[in-house]
N, C-alpha and C positions, 0 to 999 in steps of 0.2 A: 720553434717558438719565435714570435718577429712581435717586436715592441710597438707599441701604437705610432712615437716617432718616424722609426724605419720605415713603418707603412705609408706615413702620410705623405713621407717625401719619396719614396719610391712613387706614391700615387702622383706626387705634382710629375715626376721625371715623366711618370705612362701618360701624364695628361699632353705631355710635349709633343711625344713620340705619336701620339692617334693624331695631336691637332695639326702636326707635320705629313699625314697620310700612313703612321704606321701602323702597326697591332703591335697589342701589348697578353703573353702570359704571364700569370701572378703562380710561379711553382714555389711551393712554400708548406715547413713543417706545420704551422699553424692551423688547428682546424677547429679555431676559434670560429664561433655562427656571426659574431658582431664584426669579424673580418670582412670577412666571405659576402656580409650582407651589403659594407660598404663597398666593395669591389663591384657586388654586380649591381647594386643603386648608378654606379659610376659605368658600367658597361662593359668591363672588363671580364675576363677568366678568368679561374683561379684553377689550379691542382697539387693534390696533395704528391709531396716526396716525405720516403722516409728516412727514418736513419736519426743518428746524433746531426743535428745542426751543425755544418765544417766539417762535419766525418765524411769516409770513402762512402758509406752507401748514400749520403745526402748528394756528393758531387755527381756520383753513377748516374741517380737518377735525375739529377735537376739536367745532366748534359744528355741524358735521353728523352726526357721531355719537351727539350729548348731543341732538338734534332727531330723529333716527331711534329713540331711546331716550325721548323726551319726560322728560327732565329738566327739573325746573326751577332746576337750580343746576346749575354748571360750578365743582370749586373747583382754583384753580394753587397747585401748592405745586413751587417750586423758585427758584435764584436769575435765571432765564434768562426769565424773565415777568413783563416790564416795561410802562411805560405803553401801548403799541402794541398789546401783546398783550391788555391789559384793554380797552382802547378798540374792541378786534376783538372779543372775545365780548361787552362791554355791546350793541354795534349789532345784536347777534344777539336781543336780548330778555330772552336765559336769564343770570339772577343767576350772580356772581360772587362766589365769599370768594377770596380771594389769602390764602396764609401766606407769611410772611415773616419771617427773623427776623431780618435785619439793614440792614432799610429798604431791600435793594438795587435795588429799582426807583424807589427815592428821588419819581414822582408816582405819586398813583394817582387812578383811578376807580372801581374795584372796590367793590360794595353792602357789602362789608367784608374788614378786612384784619386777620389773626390773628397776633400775635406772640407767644406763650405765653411765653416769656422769664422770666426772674425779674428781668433788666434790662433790661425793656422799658419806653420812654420814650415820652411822645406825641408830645416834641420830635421825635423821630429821623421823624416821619411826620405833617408837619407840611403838605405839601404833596397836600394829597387835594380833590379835586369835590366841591362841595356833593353831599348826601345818603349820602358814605361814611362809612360806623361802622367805628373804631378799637379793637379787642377784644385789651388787652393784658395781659400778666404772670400768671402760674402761674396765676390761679385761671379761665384757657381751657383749662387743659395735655390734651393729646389723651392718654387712657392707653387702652391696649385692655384689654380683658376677663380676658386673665393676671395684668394686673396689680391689675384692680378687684378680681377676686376673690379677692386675697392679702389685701386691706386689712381689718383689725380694727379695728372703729370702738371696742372696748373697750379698745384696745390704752394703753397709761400710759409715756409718752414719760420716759425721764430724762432726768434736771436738767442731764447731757452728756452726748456720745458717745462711746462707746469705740470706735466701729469705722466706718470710712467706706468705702461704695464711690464709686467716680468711673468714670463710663463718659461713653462720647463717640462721636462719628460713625466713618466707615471712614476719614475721609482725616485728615489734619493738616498745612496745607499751611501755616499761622501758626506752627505748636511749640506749639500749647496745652498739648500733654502735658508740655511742658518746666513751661511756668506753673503747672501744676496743683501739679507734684511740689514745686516751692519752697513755694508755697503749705501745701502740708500739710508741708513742714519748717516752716515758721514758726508750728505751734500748736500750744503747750506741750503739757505730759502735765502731769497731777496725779495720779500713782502710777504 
């Protein structure tokens, strides 16, 4: 199962990697049809692996699919791919990025671990194997191509905002929507 978030920024990552000259597989337990239909609108592959998501047969297959595709990166992006799961495709050869943004596989081994966050800490990912690199806080942020090509590098930012959007994932299983809405009660207006 892969959240709409993970997808989307997995999808900015694959937009990098083709407009760089590479190829992108999408191996994933999800066999969601609104997935699958974004992926190949966007021109990508996709293949099914099975198994518990972070389990041994999910790693089995995702590192013989990424070996039948000659990948040389496999990257996990979800909270269910833990030390075990990295430790199963590092012995495979093929490089690892793990995204993560809330430290939840707490060790790692992965050639690197992306937390784009804008409170992302190193503390919180403290516990990594010699040779993993730490790539933290907004300036890794995955954006896809809708969004790069909106951005106006002439654009002349005010002194403050008058208008704020706040978006967020599908689920909300903390009440963050509660926090957010206090939060933007407590910041004045000046007019």
């Amino acid at each position: 199962c892969i959240g709409m978030g993970h997808l989307m920024r997995c999808l900015a990552l694959a937009q990098r990697v083709r407009g760089a000259g590479g190829d992108v597989l999408f191996a994933m337990g999800s066999r969601d049809e609104g997935i699958r239909r974004r992926l190949a609108d966007e021109g990508f592959k996709a293949q099914a692996v099975g198994g518990v998501p972070g389990g041994e047969e999910d790693a089995r297959e995702t590192v013989a699919a990424a070996a039948r595709f000659g990948a040389d990166w496999i990257v996990a992006d979800g909270y269910r791919f833990g030390y075990d799961y990295q430790r199963a495709i590092k012995a495979s050869g093929i490089r690892l990025l793990s995204i993560d943004d809330h430290a939840s596989a707490g060790r790692y081994c992965a050639d690197l671990v992306l937390d784009q966050n804008i409170a992302a800490e190193e503390a919180l990912y403290a516990d990594v194997e010699k040779g993993t690199r730490l790539l933290s806080g907004p300036s890794y942020v995955l954006l896809r191509n809708e969004f790069l090509e909106r951005m106006d590098p002439a654009r002349v930012e005010p002194a403050s905002g008058r208008k704020i959007l706040v978006t967020m994932g599908g689920g909300d299983l903390e009440n963050g929507s509660l926090a957010a809405i206090w939060a933007l009660k407590t910041l004045g207006r000046d007019g």
